[in-house]
Structure formats: structure tokens, C-alpha cells
C-alpha positions as a Markdown table, in Angstrom:
| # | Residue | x | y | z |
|---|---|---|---|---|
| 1 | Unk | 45.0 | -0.2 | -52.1 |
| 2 | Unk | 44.3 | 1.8 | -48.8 |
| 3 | Unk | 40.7 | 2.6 | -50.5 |
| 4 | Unk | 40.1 | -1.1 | -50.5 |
| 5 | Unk | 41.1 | -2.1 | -47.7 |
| 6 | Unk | 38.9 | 0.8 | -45.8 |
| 7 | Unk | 36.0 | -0.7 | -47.7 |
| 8 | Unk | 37.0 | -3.8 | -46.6 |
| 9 | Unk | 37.2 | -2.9 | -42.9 |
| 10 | Unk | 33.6 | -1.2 | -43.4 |
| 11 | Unk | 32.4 | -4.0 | -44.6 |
| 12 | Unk | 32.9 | -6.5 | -41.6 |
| 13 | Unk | 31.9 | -4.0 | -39.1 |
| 14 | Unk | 28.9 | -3.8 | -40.5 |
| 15 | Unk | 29.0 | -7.5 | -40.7 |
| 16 | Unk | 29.7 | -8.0 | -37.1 |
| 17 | Unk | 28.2 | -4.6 | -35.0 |
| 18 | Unk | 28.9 | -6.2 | -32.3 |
| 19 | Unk | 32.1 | -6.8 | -32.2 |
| 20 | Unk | 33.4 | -3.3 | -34.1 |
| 21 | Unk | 30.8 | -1.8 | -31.8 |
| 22 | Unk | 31.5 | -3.3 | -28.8 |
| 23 | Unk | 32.5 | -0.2 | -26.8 |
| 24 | Unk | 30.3 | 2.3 | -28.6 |
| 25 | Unk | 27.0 | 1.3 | -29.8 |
| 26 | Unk | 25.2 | 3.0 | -33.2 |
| 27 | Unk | 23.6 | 5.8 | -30.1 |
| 28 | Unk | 26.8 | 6.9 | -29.0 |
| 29 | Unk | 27.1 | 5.1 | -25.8 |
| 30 | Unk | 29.4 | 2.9 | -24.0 |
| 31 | Unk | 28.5 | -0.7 | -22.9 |
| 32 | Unk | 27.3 | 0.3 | -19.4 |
| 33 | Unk | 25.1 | 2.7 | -20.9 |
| 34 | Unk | 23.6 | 0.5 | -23.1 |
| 35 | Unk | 22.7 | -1.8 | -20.7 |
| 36 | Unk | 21.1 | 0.7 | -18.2 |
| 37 | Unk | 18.9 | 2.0 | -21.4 |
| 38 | Unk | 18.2 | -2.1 | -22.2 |
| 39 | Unk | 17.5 | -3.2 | -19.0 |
| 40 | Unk | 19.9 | -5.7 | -19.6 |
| 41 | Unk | 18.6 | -6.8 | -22.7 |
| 42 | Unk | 14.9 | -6.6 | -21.2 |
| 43 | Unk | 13.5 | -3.6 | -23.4 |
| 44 | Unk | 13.7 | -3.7 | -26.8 |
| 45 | Unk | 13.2 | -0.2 | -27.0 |
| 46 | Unk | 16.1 | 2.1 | -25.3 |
| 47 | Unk | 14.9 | 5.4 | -25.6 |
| 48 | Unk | 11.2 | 5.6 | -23.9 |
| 49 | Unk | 8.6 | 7.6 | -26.0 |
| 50 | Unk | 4.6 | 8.8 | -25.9 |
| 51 | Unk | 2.7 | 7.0 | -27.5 |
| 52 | Unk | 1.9 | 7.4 | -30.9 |
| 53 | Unk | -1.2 | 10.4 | -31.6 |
| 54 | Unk | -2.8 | 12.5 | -29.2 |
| 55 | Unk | -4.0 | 10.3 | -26.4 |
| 56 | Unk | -7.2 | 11.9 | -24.7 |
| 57 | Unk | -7.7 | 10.8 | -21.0 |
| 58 | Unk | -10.5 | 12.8 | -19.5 |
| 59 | Unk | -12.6 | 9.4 | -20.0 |
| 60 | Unk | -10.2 | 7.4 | -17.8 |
| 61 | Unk | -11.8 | 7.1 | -13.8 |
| 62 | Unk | -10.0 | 8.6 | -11.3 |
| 63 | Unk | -8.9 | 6.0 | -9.0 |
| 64 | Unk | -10.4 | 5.6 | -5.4 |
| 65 | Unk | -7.8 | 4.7 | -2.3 |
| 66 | Unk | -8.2 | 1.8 | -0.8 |
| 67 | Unk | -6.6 | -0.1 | 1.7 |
| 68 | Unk | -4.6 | -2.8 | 0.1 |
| 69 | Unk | -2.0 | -5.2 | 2.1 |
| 70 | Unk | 1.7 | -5.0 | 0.5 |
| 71 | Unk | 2.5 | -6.5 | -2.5 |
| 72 | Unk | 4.8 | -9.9 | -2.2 |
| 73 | Unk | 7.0 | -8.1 | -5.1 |
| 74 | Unk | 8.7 | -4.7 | -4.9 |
| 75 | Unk | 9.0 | -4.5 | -0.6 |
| 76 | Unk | 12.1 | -5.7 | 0.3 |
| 77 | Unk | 13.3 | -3.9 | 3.2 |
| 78 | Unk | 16.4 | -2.3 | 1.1 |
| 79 | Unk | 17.5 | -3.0 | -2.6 |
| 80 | Unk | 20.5 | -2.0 | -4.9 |
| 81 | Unk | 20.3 | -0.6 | -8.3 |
| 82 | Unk | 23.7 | 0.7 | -10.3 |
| 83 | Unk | 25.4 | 0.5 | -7.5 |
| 84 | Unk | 23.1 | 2.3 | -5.0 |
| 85 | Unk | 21.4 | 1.1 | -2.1 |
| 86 | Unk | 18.0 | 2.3 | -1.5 |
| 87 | Unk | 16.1 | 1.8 | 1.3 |
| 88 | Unk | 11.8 | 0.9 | 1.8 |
| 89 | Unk | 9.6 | 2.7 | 4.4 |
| 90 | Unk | 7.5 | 0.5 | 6.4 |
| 91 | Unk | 4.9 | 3.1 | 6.5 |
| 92 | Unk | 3.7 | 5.6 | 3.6 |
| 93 | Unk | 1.2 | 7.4 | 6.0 |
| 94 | Unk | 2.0 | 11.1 | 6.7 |
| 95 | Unk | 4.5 | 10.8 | 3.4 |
| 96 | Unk | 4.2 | 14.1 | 1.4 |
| 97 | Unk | 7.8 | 15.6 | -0.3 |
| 98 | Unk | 8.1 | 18.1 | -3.3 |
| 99 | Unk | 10.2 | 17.8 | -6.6 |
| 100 | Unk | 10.7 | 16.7 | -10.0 |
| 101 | Unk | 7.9 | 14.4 | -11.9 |
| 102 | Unk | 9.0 | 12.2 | -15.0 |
| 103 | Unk | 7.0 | 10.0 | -17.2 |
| 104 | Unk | 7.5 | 6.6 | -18.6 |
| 105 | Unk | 5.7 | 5.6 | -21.7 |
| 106 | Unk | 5.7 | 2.9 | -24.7 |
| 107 | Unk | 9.1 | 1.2 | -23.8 |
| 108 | Unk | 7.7 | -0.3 | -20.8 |
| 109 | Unk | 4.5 | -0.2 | -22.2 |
| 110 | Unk | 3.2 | -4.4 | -21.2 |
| 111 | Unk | 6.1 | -5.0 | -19.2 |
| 112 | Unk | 6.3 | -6.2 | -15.3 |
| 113 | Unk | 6.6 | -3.6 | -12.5 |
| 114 | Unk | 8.6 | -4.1 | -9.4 |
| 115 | Unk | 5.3 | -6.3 | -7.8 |
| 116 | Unk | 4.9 | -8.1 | -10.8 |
| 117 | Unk | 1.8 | -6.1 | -12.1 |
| 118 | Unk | 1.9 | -5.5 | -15.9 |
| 119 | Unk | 3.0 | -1.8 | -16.6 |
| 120 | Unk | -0.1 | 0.2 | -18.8 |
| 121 | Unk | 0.7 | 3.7 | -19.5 |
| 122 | Unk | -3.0 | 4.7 | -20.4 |
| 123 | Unk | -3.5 | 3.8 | -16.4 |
| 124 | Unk | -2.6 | 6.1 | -13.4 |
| 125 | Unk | 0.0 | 4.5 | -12.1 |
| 126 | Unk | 3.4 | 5.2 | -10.7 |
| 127 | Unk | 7.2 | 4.6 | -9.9 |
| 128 | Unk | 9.0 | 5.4 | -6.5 |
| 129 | Unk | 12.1 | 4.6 | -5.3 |
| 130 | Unk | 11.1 | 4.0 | -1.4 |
| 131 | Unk | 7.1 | 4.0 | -1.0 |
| 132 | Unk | 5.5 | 1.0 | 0.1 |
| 133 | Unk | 3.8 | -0.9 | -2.7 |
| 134 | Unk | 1.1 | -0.3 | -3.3 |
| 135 | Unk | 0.3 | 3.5 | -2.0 |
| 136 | Unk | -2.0 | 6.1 | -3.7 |
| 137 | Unk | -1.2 | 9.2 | -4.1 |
| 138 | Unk | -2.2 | 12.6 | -4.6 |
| 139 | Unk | 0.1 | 14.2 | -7.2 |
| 140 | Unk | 0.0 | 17.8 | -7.6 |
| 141 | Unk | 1.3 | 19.6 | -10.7 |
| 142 | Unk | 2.6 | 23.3 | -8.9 |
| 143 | Unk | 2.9 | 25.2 | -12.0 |
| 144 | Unk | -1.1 | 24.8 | -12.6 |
| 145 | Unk | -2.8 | 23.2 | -9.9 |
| 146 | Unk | -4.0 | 20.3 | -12.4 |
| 147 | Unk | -4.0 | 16.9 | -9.7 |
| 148 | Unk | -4.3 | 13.3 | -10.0 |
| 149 | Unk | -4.4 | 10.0 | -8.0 |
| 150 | Unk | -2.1 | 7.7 | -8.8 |
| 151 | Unk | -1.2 | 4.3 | -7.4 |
| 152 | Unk | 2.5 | 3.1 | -6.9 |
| 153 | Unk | 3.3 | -0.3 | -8.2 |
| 154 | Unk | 6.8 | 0.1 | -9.3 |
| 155 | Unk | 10.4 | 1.5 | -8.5 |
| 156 | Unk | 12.2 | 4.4 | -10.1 |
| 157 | Unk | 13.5 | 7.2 | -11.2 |
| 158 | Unk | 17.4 | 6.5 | -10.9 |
| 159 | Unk | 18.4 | 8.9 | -12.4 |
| 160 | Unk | 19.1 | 12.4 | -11.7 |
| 161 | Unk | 17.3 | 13.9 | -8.9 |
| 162 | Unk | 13.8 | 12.7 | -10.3 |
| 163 | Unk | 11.4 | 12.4 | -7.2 |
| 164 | Unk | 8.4 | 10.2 | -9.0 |
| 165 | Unk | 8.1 | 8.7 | -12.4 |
| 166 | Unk | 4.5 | 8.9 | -13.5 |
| 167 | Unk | 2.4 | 6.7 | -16.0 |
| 168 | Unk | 1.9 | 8.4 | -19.6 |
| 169 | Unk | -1.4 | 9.2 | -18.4 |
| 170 | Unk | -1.0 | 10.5 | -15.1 |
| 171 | Unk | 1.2 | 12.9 | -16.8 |
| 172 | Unk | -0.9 | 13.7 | -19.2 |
| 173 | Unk | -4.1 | 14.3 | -16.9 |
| 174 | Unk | -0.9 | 16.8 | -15.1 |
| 175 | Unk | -0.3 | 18.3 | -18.7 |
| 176 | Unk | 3.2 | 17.9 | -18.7 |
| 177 | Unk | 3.3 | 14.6 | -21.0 |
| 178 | Unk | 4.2 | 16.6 | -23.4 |
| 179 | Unk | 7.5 | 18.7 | -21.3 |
| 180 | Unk | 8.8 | 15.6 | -20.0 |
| 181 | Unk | 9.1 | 17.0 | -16.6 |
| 182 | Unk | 6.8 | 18.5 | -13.8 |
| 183 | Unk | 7.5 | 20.7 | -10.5 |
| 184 | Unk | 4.9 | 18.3 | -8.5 |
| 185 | Unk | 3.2 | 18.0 | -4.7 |
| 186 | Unk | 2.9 | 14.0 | -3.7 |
| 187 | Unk | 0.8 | 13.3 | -0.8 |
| 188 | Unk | -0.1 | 9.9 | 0.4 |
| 189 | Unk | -3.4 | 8.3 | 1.3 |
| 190 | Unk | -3.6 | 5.2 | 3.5 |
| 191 | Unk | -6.9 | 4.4 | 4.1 |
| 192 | Unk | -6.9 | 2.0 | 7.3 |
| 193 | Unk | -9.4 | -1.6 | 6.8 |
| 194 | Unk | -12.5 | -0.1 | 6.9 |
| 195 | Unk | -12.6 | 3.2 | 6.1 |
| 196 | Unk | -13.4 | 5.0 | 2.6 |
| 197 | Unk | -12.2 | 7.8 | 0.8 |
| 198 | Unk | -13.6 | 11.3 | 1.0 |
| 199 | Unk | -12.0 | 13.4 | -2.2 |
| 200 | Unk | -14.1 | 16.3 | -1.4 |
| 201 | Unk | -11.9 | 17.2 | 1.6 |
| 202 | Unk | -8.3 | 17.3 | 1.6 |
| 203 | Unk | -5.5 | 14.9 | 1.5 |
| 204 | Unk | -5.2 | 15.1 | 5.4 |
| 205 | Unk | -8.6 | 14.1 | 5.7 |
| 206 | Unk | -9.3 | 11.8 | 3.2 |
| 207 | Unk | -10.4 | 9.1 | 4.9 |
| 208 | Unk | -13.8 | 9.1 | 6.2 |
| 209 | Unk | -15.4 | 6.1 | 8.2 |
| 210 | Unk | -17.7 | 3.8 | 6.8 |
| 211 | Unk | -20.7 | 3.4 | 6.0 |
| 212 | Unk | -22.2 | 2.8 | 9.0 |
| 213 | Unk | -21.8 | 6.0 | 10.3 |
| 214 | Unk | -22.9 | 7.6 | 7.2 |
| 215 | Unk | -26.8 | 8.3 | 6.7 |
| 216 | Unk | -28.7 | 6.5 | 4.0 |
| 217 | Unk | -29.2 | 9.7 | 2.0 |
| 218 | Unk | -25.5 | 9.8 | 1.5 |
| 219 | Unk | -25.2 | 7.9 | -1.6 |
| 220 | Unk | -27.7 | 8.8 | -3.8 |
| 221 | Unk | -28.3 | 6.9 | -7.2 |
| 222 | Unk | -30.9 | 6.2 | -9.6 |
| 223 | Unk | -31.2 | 4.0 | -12.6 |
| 224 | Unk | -28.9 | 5.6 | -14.8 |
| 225 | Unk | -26.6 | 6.3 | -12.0 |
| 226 | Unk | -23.3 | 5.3 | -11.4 |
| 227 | Unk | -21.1 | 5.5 | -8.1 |
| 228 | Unk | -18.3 | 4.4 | -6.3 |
| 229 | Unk | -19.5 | 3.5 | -3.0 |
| 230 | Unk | -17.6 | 2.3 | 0.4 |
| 231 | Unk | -18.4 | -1.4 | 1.9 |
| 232 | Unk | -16.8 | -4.2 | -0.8 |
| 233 | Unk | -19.8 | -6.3 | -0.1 |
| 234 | Unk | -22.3 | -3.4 | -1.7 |
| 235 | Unk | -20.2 | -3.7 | -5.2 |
| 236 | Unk | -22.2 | -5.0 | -8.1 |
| 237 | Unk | -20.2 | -3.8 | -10.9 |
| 238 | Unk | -16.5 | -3.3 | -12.8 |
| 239 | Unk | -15.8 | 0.2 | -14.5 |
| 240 | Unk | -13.1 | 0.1 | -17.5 |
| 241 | Unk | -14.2 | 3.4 | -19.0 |
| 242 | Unk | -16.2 | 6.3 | -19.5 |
| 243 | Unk | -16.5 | 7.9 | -22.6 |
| 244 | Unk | -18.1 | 11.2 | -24.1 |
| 245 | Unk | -18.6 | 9.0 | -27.8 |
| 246 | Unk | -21.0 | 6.2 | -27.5 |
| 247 | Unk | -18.4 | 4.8 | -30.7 |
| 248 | Unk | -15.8 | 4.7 | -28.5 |
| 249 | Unk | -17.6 | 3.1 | -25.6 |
| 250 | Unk | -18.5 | 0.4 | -27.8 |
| 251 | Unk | -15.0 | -0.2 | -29.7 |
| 252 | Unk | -14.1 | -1.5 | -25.8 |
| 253 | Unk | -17.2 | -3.4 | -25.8 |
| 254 | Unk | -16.3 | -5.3 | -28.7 |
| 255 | Unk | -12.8 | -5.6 | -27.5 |
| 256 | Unk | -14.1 | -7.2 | -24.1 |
| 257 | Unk | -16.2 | -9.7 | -26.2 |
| 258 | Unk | -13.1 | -10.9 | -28.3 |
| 259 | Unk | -11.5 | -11.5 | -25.4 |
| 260 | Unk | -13.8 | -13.4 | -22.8 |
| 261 | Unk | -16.5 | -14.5 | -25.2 |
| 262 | Unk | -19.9 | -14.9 | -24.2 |
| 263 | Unk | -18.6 | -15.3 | -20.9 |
| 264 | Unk | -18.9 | -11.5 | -19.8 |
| 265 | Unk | -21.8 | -9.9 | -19.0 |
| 266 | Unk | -21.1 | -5.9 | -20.5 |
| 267 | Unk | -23.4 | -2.8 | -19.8 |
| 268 | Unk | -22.6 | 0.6 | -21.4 |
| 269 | Unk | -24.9 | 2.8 | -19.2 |
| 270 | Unk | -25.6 | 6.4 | -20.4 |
| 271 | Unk | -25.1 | 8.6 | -17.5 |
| 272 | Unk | -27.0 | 12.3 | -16.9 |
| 273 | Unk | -24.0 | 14.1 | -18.5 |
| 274 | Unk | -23.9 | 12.7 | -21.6 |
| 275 | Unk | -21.1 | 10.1 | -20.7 |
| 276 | Unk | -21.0 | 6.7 | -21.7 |
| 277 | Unk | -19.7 | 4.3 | -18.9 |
| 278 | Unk | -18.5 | 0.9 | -19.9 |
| 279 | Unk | -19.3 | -1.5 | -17.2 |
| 280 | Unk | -18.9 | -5.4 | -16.6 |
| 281 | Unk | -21.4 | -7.6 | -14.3 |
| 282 | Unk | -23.7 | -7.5 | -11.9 |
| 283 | Unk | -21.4 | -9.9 | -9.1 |
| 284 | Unk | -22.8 | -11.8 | -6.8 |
| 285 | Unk | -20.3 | -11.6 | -4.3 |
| 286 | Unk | -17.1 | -10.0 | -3.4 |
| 287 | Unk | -14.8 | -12.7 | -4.7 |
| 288 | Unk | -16.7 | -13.2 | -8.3 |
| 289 | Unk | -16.1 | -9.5 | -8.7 |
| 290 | Unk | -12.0 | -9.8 | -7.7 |
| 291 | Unk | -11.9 | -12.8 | -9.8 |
| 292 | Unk | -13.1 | -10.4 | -12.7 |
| 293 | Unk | -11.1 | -7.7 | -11.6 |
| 294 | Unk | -8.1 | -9.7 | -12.0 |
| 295 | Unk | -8.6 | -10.9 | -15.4 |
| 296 | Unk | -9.7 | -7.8 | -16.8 |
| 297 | Unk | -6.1 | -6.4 | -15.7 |
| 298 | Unk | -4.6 | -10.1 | -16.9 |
| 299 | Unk | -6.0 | -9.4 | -20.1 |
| 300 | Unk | -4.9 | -5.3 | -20.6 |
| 301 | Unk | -7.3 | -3.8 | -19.5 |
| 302 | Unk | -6.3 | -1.0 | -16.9 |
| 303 | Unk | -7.2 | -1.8 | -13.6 |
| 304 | Unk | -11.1 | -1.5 | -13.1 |
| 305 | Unk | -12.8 | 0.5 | -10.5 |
| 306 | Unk | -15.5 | -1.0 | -8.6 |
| 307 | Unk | -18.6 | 0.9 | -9.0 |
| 308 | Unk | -22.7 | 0.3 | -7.6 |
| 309 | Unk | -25.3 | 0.6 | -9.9 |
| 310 | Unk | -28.4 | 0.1 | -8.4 |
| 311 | Unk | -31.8 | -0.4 | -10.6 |
């Protein structure tokens, strides 16, 4: 009779998880937990994970600095999370701070971040808990010098003493996607209205003045060239990859024609070493080329870099 009545217990728990498991779920955790790992109920995946193979991101384009006005989403002056109050500098310029690199991956994978941007792990992106959004970053991975530029659209870590959480692929360009965790430099770069990025000097002086103080012979390009350039109005193109297969570069191709049709104009330019640069346009004007920008992103597509390609 006890035997039965076991079975019978079994059997409604199983029937009704959530009430038998109402203060320990099938992980092991209590209610609270399971909410943290849900977001409430917002992810349906609680434990985050890489995605699935082994991703290769030496085609992805580093990202250039820009200056960029704060995002309406994500800069309140001080928010609360569990509990703790955290509080948002006005300012990210002069911010540099060592510690502890995470990653987040496929649970948040096509999700909002804290400015209402949709989260892509295969872009170099970031979380951080006080930062201005947006502010790029140079991330520096101390145990082997590997380095990155990210771009902070989103808030985290909160948990443990985490100091950034960084996009699958940021980690992965770091080469610790596959640790979990990485002893990192950050350094931020606010380029002022106006002025460009330098990468070839360091994070101190990353910004270099425009154009018009540099000489013509500056920016050198030719037919088959590519480059990122300074003044917006000088943009004729969108990047969204650059790849060592010409099969690869066009898989995206056809991808960009499912979704927009015959109404994108798609170059894949071979370059003089060997890559194969997927590229959208030429744009008039500035605000053609945002309007592009923006539905490229809208549509999954990283966020693409704007690029000169001059015949």
C-alpha cells in the first residue's frame, strides 16, 4: 500500500512541477534563483552557452570609435538590480580599470540590451554596469596581449566581482570564449564631434583631428581598395563582412537578398590580400546610408561599418 501511494505521489508531481517544485526547480535552485537565471521569465534559456561549432571571427571588422550622443535607454542617472543600487558616470573619458572579463552568448542571443539595441553575440559588443551608453572600448586580454574594440550597449555583470561582460565574439577575438573568464585592461575612447580615430597610436591618443588637417596623401585607395575614412559626408558604403572564402562572402550575399529584395544594392569586392569584403551601396548622402545602417542591424545583421570605396 505504501508502494502505491509513492507512485501515486510521483505521479502528480510530475503532473503539476510547479507546484511539487515550487521551492526547488528540476536545476536545483530555489525560486529567487530561478528567476535571476530567467530574467523573470524573459529567457527561455537559464544557463547561457557558446554557440553551437567553432565560430571563426577573424572576418568580423574591428569597430572604429565614433562619437555617438547617449542612448535614450540604459542612462539613467542610478538604477537598482537585486537589490543593489548602481550608479551611471556622466563622462567615460579618462575611464580605464583592470579585472575580470565574462562572456554572454546564445541565451541572450536576439534579445534587447539596456538601450533597446538587439543583443548579437557574433558582434563586438559589451555589458557594463556604470559606463555611459554607448562607449567603445579597448579591451585588453593581460595573459596574451590579444585586444579588441568593443562597444557598450548594455548593463552587467551582477554577479561576483565581474568587471565587463563581453559579446561571444569579443571573447573569442580575446581567446578566452572558451575559459569563460579573462584577466583584462579596458580603456575608453571618446572621440569628441569632429574628430577620428587613430588606432595606430595608443588609447591616450586615439583621437586625431579631422580631415582637414590631414594631407590628401593620407588616405590612400584604389579600385579594389577599401577604407574606413573620417568626415560622414565622404561615406559611400556599408561593410557587414570580410571573408577569406569567396563561398562564405556570398552565403551573406544571398542572405541580404532574401531579406531586402531587389531593393539593395550588394558589392563583394576582392581586396589585395585575398579577402572578400561584403559591402552594401554606393549612398548618396549621409542620411540614406544611416537609414541603411539601421535596417541592416533591424534585420540581424551586426552593426555595419561605414567604409569609402572610391573607383
Amino acid at each position: 500500500m505504501k508502494i502505491i501511494n509513492i507512485l501515486f505521489v510521483a505521479g502528480i508531481c510530475l503532473l503539476t512541477l510547479n507546484g511539487c517544485l515550487s521551492t526547488r526547480h528540476v536545476l536545483g535552485q530555489d525560486d529567487i534563483d530561478y528567476d535571476k537565471a530567467s530574467g523573470g521569465g524573459r529567457y527561455s534559456i537559464l544557463q547561457d552557452h557558446a554557440p553551437t561549432g567553432d565560430i571563426k571571427v577573424d572576418h568580423l571588422p574591428d569597430l572604429v570609435p565614433k562619437w555617438e550622443p547617449k542612448s535614450r535607454g540604459g542612462n539613467k542617472s542610478s538604477y537598482e538590480v537585486w537589490g543593489k543600487t548602481y550608479q551611471v558616470m556622466d563622462s567615460a573619458k579618462g575611464y580605464s580599470a583592470e579585472g575580470t572579463a565574462s562572456w554572454y552568448g546564445k541565451k541572450f542571443h536576439g534579445h534587447k540590451t539596456s538601450n533597446g539595441e538587439i543583443y548579437d553575440m557574433y558582434t563586438f559588443s559589451a555589458a557594463h554596469k556604470s559606463l555611459p551608453i554607448p562607449t567603445y572600448l579597448k579591451v585588453t586580454n593581460l595573459d596574451n596581449k590579444q585586444t579588441v574594440i568593443v562597444r557598450v550597449n548594455d548593463r552587467g555583470p551582477f554577479h561576483g566581482d565581474r568587471l565587463i561582460d563581453l559579446s561571444y565574439a569579443a571573447a573569442a577575438r580575446l581567446d578566452y570564449h572558451k575559459k569563460g573568464l579573462a584577466r583584462v585592461r579596458i580603456e575608453a575612447i571618446t572621440p569628441e564631434q569632429g574628430e577620428i580615430y587613430n588606432p595606430v597610436n595608443n588609447v591616450n591618443e586615439d583621437i586625431a583631428r579631422s580631415p582637414e588637417s590631414l594631407p590628401a596623401k593620407a588616405l590612400p585607395v584604389t579600385s579594389s581598395s577599401v577604407s574606413v575614412i573620417s568626415t560622414e559626408q565622404q561615406f559611400t558604403h556599408l561593410q557587414l563582412g570580410a571573408f577569406s572564402a569567396e563561398q562564405s562572402a556570398d552565403r551573406l550575399k544571398q542572405r541580404l537578398f532574401e531579406s531586402f529584395d531587389t531593393a539593395i544594392k550588394i558589392l563583394v569586392n576582392q581586396q589585395d590580400d585575398g579577402l572578400f569584403k561584403v559591402l552594401v551601396g554606393p549612398y548618396s548622402d549621409a542620411n540614406e546610408l544611416t537609414s541603411w545602417q539601421e535596417k541592416l542591424q533591424k534585420e540581424g545583421f551586426g552593426n555595419p561599418v561605414r567604409v569609402v570605396l572610391i573607383p
